[in-house]
Backbone bond lengths (Angstrom), bond angles and torsions (degrees), N, CA, C in turn:
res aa  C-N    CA-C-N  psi(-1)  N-CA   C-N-CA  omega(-1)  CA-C   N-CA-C  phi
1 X - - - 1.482 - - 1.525 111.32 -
2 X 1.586 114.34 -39.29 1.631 107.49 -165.37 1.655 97.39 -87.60
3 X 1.264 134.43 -31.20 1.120 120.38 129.47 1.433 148.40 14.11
4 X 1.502 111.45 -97.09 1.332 126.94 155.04 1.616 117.84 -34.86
5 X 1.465 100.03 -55.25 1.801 101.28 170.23 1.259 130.94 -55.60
6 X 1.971 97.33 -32.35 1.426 96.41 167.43 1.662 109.49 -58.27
7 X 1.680 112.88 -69.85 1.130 98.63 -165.33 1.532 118.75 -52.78
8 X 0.988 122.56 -15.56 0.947 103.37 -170.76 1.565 119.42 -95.17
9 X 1.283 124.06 11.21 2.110 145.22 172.80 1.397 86.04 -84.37
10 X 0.978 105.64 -51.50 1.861 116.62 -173.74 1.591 112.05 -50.94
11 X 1.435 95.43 -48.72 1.820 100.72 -176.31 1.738 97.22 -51.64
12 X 1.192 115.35 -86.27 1.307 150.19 145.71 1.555 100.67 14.22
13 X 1.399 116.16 -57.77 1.532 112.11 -155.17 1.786 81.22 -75.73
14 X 1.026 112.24 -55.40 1.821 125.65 -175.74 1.424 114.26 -31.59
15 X 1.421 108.14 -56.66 1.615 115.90 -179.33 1.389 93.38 -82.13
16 X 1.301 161.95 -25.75 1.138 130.53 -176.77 1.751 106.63 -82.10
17 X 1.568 118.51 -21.92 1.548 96.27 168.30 1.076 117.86 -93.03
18 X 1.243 126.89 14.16 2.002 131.46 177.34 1.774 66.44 -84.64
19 X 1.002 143.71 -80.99 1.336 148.76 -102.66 1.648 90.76 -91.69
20 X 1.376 133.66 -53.55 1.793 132.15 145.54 1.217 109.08 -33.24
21 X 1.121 128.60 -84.69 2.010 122.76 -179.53 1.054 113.94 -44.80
22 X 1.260 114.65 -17.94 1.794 95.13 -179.83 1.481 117.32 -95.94
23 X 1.629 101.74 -30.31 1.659 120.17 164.34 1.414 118.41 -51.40
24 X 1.232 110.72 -33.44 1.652 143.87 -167.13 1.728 104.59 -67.78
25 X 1.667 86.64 -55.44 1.561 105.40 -155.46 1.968 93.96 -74.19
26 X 1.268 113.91 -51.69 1.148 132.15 163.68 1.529 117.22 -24.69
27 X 1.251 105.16 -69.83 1.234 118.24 178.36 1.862 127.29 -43.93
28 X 1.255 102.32 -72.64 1.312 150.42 162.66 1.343 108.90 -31.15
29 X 1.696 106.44 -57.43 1.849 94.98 -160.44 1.491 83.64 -118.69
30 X 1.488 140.30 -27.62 1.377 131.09 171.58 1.606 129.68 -78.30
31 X 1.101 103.75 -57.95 1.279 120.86 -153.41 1.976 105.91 -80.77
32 X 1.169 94.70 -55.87 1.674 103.35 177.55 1.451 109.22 -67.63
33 X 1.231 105.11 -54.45 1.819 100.53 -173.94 1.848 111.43 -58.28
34 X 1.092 115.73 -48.04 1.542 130.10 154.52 1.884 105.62 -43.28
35 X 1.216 126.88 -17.75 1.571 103.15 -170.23 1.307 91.07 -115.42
36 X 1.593 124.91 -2.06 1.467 114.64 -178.94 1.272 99.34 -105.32
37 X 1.098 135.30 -40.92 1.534 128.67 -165.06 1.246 112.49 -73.55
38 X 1.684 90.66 132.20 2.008 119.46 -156.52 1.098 98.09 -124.18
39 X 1.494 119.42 135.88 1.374 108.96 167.93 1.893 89.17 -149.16
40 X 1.233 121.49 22.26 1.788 123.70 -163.82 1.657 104.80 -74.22
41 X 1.250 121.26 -3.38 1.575 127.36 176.55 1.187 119.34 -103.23
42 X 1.954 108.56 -12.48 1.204 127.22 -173.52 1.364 126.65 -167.29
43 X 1.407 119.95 82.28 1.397 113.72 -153.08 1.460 102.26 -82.37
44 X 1.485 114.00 -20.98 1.619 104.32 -170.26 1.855 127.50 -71.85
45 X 1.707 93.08 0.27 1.284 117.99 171.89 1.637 130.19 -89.67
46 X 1.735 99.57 5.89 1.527 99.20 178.85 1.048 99.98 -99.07
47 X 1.820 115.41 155.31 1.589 135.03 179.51 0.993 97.08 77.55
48 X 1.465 131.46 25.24 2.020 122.71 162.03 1.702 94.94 -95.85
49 X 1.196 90.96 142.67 1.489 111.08 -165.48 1.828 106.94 -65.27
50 X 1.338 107.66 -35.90 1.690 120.03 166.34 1.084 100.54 66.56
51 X 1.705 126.71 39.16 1.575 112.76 165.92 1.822 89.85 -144.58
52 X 0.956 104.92 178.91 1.981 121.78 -174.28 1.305 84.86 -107.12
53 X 1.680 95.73 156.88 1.756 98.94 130.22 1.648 99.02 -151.17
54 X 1.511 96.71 -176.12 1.500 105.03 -157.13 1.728 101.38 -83.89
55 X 1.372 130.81 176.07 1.009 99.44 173.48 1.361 130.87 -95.34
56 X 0.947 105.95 41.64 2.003 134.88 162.61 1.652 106.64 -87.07
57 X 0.935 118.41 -15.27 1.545 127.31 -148.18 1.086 146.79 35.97
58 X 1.562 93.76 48.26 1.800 119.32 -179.31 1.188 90.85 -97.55
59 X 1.808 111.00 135.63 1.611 129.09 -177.55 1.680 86.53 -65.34
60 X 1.291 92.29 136.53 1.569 131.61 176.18 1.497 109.23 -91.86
61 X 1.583 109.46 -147.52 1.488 125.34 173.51 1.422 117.57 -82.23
62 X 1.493 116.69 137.78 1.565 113.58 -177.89 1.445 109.98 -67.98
63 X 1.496 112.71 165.35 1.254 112.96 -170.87 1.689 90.72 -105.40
64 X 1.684 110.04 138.19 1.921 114.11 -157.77 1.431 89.84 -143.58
65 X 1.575 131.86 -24.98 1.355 113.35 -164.13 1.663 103.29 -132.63
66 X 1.334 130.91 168.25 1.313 129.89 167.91 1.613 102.46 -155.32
67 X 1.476 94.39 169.36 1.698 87.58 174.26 2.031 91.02 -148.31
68 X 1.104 99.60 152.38 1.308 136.17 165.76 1.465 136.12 -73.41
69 X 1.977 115.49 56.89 1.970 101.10 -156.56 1.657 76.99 173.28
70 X 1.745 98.98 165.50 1.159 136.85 -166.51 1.851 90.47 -82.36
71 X 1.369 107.70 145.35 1.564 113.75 172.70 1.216 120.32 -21.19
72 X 1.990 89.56 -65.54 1.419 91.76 177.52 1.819 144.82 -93.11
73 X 1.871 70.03 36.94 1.518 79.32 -173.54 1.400 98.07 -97.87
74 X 1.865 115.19 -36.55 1.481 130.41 165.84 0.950 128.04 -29.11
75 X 1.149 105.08 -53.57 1.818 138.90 -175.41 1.481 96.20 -66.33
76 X 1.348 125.54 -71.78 1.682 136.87 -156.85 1.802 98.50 -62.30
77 X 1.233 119.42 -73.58 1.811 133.43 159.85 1.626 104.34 -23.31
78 X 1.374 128.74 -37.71 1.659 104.23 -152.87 1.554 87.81 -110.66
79 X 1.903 119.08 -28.03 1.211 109.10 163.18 1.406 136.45 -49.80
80 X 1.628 111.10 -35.69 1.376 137.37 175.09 1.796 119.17 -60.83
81 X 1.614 93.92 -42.03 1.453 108.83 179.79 1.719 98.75 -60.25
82 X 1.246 132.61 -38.19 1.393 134.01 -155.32 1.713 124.35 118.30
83 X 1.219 97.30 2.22 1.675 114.29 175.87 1.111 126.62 -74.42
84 X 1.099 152.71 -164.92 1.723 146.26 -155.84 1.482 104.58 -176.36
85 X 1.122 111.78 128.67 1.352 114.15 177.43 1.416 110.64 -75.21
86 X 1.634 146.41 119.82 1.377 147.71 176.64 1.791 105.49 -57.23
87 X 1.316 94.94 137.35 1.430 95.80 163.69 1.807 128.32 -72.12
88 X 0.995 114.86 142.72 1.559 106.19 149.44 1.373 140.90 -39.65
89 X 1.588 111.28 141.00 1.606 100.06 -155.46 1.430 81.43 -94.31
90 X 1.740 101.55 129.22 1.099 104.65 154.70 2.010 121.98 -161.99
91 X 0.891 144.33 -169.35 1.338 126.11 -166.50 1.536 119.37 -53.53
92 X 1.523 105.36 -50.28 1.386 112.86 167.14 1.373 122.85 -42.36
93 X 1.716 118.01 -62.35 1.080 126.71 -164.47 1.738 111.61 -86.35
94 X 1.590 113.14 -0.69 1.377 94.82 170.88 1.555 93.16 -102.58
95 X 1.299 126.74 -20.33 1.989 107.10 169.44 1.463 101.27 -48.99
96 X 1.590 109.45 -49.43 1.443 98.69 -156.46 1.616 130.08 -58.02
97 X 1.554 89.99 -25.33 1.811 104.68 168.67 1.224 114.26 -73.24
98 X 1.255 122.17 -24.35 1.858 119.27 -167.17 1.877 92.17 -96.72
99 X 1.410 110.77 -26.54 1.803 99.98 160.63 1.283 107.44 -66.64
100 X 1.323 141.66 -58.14 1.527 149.01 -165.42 1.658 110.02 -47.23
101 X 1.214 98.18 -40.15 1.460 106.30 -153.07 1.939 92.37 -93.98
102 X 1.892 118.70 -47.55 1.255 100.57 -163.52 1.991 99.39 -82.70
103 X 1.230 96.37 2.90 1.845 98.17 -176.10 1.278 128.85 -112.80
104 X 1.285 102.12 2.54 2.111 127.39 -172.73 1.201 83.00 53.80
105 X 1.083 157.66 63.08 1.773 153.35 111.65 1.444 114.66 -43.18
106 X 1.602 122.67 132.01 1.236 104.11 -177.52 1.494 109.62 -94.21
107 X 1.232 119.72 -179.79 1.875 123.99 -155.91 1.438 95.14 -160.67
108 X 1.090 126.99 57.79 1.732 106.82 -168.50 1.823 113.23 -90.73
109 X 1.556 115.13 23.60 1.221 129.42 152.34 1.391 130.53 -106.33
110 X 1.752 116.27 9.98 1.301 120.13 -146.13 1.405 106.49 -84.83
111 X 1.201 107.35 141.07 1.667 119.43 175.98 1.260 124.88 -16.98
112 X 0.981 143.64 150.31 1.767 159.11 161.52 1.340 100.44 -105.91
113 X 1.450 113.54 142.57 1.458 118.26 153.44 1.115 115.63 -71.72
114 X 1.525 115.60 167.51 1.379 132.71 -160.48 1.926 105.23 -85.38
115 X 0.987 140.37 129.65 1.515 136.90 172.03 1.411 106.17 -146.90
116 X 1.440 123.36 133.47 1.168 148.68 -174.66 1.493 136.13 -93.73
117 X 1.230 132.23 107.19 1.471 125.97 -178.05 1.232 108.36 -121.65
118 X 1.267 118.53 158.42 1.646 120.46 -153.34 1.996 119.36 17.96
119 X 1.194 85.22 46.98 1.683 83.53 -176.48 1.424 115.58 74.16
120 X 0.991 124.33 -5.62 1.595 119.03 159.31 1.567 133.46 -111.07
121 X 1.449 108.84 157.47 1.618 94.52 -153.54 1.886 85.97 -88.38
122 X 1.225 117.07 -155.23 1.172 128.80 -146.33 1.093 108.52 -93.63
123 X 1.794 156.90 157.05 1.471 127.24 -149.14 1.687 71.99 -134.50
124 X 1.082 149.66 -62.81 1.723 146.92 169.41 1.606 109.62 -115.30
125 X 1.588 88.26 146.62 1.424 90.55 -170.42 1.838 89.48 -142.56
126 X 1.537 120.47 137.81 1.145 128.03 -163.19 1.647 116.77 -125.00
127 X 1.061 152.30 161.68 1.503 155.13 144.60 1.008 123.71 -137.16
128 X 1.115 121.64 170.15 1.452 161.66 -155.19 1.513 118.99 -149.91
129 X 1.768 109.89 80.96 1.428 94.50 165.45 1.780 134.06 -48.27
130 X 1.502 101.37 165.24 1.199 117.80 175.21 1.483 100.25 -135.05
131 X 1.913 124.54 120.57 1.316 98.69 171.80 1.502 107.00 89.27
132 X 1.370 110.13 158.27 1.294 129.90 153.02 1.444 137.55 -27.02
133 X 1.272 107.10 -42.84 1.940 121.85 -156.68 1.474 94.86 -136.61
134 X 1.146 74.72 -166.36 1.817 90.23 -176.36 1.648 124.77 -104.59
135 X 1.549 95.62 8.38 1.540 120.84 -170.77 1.592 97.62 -64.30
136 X 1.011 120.47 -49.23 1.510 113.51 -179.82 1.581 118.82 -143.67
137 X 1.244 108.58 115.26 1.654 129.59 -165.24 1.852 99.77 -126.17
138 X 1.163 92.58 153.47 1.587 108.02 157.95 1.723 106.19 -102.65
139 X 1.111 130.56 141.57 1.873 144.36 -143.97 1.794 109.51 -168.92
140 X 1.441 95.21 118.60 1.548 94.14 169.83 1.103 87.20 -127.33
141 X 1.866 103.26 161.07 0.879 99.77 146.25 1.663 129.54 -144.82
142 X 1.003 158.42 177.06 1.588 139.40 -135.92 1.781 113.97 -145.70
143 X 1.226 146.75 113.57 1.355 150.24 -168.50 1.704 96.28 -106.55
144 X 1.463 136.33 112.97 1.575 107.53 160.58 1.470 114.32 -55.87
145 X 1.288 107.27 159.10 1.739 110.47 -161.40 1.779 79.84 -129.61
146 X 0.861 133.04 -39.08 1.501 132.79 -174.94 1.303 129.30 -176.53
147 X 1.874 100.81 136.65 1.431 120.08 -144.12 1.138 118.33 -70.65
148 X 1.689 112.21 -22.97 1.686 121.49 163.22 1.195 83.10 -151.23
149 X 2.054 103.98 147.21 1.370 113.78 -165.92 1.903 79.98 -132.71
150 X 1.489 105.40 -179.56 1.443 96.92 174.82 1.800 127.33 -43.88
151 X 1.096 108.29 -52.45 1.623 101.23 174.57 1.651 116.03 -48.79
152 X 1.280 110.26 -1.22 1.593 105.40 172.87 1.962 107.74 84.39
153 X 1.635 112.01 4.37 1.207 131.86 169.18 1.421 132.11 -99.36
154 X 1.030 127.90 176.70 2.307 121.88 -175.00 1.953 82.21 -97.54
155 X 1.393 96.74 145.16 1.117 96.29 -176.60 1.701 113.07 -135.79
156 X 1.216 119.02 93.53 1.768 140.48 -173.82 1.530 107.91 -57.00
157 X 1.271 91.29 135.35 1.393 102.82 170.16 1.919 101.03 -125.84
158 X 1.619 87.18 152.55 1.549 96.66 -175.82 1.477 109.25 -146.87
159 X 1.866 109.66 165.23 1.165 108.42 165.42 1.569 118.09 -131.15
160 X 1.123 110.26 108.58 1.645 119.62 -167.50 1.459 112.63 -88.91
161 X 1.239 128.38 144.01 1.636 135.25 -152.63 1.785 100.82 -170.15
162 X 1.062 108.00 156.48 1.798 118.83 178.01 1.474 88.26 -129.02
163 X 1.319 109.21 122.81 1.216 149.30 119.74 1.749 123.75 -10.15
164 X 1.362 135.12 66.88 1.129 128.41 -177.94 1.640 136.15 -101.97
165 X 1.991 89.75 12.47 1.646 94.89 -176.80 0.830 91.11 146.45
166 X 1.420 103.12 142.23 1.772 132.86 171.05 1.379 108.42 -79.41
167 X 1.500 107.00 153.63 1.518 119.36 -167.78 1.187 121.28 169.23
168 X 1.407 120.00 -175.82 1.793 111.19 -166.89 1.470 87.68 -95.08
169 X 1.546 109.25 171.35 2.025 120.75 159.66 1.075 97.77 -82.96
170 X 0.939 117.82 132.51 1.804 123.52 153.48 1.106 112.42 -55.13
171 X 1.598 143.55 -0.17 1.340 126.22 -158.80 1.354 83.41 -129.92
172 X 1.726 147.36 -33.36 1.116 146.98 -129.35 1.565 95.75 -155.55
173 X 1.162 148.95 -4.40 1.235 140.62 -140.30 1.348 133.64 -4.34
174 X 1.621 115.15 27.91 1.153 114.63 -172.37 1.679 93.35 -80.90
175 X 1.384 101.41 -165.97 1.939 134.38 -153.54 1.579 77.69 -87.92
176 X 1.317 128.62 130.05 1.434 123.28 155.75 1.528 111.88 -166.58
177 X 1.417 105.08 153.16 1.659 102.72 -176.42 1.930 106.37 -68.42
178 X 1.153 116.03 -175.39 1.550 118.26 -174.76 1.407 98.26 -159.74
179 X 1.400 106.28 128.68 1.393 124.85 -161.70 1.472 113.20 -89.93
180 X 1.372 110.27 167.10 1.196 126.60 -175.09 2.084 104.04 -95.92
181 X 1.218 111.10 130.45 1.709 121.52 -154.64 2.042 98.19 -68.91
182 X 1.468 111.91 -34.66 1.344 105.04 176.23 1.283 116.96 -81.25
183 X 1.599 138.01 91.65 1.164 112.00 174.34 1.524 129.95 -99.74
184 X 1.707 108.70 12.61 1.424 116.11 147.23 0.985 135.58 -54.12
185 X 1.569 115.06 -25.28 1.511 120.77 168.96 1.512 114.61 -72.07
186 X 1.680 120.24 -16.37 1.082 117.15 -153.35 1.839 97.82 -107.88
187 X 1.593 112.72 -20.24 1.499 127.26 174.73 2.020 93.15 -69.85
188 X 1.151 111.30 -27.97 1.190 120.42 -143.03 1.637 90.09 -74.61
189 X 1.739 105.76 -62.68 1.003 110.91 169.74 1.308 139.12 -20.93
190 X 1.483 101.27 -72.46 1.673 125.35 162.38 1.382 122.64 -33.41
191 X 1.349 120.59 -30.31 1.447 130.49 -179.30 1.709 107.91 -99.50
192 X 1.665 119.98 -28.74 1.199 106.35 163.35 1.576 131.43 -92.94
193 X 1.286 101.52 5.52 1.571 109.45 174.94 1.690 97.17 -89.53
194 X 1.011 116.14 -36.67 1.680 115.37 -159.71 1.946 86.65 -74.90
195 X 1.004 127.87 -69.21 1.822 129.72 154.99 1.073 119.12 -32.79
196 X 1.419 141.45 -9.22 1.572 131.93 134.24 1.090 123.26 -78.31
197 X 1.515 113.49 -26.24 1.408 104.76 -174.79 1.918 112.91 -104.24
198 X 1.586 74.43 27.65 2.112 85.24 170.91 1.333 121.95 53.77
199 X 1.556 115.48 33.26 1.224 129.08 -164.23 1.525 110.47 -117.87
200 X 1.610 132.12 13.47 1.413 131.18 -176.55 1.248 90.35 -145.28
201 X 1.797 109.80 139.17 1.308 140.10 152.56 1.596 139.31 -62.89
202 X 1.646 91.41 -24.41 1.567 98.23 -163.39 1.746 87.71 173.53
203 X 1.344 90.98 148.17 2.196 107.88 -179.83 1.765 87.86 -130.38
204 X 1.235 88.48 149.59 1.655 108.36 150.03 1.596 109.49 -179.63
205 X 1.439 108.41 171.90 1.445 117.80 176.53 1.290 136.17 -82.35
206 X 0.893 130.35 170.58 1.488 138.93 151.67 0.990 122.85 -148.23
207 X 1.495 142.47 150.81 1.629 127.15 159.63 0.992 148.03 -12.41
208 X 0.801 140.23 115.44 1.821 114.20 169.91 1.728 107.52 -108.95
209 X 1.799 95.06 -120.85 2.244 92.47 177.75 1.313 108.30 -78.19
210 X 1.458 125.49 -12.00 1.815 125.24 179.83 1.537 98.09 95.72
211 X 1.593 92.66 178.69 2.009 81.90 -162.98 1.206 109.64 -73.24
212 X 1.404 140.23 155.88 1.334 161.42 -110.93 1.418 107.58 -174.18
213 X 1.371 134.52 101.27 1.314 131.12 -175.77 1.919 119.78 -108.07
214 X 1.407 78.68 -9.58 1.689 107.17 -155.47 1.561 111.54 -147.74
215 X 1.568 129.54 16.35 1.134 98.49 -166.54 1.654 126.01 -113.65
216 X 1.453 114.30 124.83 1.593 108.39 -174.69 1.487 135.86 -63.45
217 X 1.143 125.85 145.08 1.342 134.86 -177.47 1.518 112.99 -81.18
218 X 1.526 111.59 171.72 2.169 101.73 164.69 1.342 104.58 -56.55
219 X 1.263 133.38 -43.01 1.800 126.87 -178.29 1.189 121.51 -42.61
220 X 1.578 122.75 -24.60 1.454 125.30 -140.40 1.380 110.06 71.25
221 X 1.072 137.47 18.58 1.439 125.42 -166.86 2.202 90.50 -115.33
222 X 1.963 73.15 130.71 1.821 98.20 -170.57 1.940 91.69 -73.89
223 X 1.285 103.12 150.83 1.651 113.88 159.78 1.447 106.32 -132.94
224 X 1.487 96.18 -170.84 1.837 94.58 165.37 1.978 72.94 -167.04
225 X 1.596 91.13 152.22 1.567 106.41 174.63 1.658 113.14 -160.53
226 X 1.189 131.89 150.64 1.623 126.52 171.97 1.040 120.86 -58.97
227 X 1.702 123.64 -13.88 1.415 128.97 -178.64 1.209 107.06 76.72
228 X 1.378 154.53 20.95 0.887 136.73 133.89 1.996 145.23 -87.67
229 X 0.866 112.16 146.35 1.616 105.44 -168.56 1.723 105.00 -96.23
230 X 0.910 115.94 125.70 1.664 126.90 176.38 1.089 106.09 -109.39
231 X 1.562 107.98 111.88 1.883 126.04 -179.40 1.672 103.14 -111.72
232 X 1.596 94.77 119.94 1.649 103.18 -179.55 1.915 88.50 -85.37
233 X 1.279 83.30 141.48 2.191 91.72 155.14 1.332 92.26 -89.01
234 X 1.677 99.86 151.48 1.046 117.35 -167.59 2.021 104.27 -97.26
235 X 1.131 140.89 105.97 1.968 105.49 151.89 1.388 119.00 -5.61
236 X 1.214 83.44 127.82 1.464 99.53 168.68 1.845 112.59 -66.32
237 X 1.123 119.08 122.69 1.627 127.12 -170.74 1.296 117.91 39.45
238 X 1.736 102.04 37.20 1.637 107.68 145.41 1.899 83.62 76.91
239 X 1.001 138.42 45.45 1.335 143.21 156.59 1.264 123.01 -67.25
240 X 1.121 126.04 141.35 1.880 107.01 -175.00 1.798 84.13 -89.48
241 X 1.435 98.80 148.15 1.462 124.37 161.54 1.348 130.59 -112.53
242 X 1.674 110.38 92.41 1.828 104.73 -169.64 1.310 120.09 -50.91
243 X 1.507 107.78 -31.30 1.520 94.51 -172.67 1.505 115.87 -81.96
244 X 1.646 132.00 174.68 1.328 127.51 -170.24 1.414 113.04 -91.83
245 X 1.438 137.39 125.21 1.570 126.19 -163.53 1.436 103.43 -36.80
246 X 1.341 99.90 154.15 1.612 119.99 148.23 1.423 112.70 -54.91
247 X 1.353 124.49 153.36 1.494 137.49 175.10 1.594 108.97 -118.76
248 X 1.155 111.48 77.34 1.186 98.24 170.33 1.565 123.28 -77.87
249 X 1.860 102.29 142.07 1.318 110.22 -154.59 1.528 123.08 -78.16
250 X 1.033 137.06 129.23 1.796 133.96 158.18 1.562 123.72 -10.82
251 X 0.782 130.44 146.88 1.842 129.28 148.90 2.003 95.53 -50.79
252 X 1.236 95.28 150.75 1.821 106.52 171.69 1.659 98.80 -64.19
253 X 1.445 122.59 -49.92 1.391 93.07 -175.07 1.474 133.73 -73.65
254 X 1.374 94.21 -27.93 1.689 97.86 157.28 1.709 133.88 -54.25
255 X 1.369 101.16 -34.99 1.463 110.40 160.19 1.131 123.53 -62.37
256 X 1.538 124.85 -31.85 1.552 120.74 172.58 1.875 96.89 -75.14
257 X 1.053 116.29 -67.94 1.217 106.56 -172.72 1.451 113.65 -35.15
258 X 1.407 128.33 -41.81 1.427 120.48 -170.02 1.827 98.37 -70.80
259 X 1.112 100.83 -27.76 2.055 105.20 -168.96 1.590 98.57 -57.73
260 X 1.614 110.78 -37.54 1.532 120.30 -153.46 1.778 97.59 -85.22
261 X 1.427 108.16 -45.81 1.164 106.65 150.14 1.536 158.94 -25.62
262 X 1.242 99.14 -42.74 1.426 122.44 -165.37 1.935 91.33 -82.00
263 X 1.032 105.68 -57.26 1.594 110.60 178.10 1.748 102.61 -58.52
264 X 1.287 130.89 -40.43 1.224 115.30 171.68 1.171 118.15 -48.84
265 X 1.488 109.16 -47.10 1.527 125.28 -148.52 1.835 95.58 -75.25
266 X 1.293 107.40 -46.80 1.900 105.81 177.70 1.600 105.48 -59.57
267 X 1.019 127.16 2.93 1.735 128.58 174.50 1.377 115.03 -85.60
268 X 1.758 103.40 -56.56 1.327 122.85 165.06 1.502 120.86 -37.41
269 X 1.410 103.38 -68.79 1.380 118.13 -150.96 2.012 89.66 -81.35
270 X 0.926 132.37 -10.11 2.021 127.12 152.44 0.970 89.67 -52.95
271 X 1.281 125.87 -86.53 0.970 137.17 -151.89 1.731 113.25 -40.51
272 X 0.891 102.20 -54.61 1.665 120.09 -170.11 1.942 94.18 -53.77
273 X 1.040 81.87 -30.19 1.973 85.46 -168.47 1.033 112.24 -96.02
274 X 1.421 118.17 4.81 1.908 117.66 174.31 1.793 87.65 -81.87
């Protein structure tokens, strides 16, 4: 008899963790990722993969920012914000970074490495010194993702990151910069410089890789982010706009998730600063 009871706590203990893992599994990879993913401001942006990789095809930097406008509207808006257009990699301009960087010389056009989304490398890529050299910058950089998006405009997607020091990859040991782990602060940026410099109509979201607690770049370098991408519309021909963009709003469940978030994210970002 005590037996039987065993097996049978045993049955019992078994089906109740098939019955957790599967609730788990359910949850986790169906149900939540399905109640966050937004694309109602922009449908031609769902099923983009929303991550880089290097051109090794090791996942790179997440994709966090986009903008809304003609090249040279990109170009005119991010120049205005205080940004710099990156040079081309080429013999000149990579001495000139490895002078900048071993001589505190400043470089505030200096090269970006090359990173790839849907198989193509990067169509503008921008910075923002920090400092003297080129050792540590804030850097986006931008792929068009589509040639008319709802506003009837080409609509860019990007992945923005700060720059906090030169160093080897852990995966490649080549020469490479190594990023800073919040790069919501750094999408964040990008959208409030372009809104000082009176250059956006209207913000809202879309998806991006989903929240991120842990996730590595081609450097080896760890981040964490909410996964979402915030695309300013741009003025039309780079016009200043007095008033402050529109905010267009989330789905409600995305708003809880960002609420639940935000308390994660102040855990992280201590941390990040010890």
């Amino acid at each position: 008899m005590a037996t039987a009871r065993r097996r049978f706590r045993i049955r019992l203990l078994v089906w109740a963790l098939v019955l957790v893992a599967s609730l788990y599994g359910a949850l986790a990879y169906l149900a939540l990722p399905a109640v966050w993913s937004h694309y109602e401001h922009q449908p031609g942006l769902a099923g983009r993969p929303m991550v880089t990789t290097t051109t090794t095809g090791i996942p790179g930097d997440p994709i966090n920012v986009g903008l809304v406008g003609s090249r040279g509207e990109v170009a005119q808006a991010l120049t205005a914000a205080g940004w710099k257009p990156a040079d081309a990699i080429t013999l000149r301009s990579s001495l000139g970074i490895g002078f900048s960087v071993l001589f505190a010389r400043p470089y505030p056009q200096a090269p970006v490495s090359t990173l790839m989304f849907e198989g193509r490398p990067q169509d503008l890529a921008f910075e923002k010194p920090v400092g003297g050299s080129a050792d540590r910058r804030h850097h986006v950089r931008f792929w068009q993702a589509l040639q008319r998006g709802t506003e009837g405009r080409p609509v860019w997607l990007g992945a923005a990151s700060f720059d906090r020091g030169v160093g080897f990859s852990r995966f490649t040991a080549q020469v490479t910069h190594h990023i800073a782990p919040d790069v919501d602060a750094e999408r964040d940026l990008v959208i409030a410089d372009l809104t000082a410099a009176e250059m956006l109509a209207a913000t809202y979201q879309v998806s991006g890789i989903g929240p991120t607690l842990a996730g590595v770049n081609g450097g080896g370098d760890r981040y964490f982010t909410d996964g979402e991408v915030t695309i300013g519309i741009l003025s039309v021909d780079a016009a200043r706009v007095a008033e402050a963009p529109r905010e267009l709003a989330n789905p409600p469940a995305v708003a809880v998730k960002q609420g639940v978030w935000q308390a994660i994210s102040g855990v992280l970002r201590w941390f990040a600063s010890r």
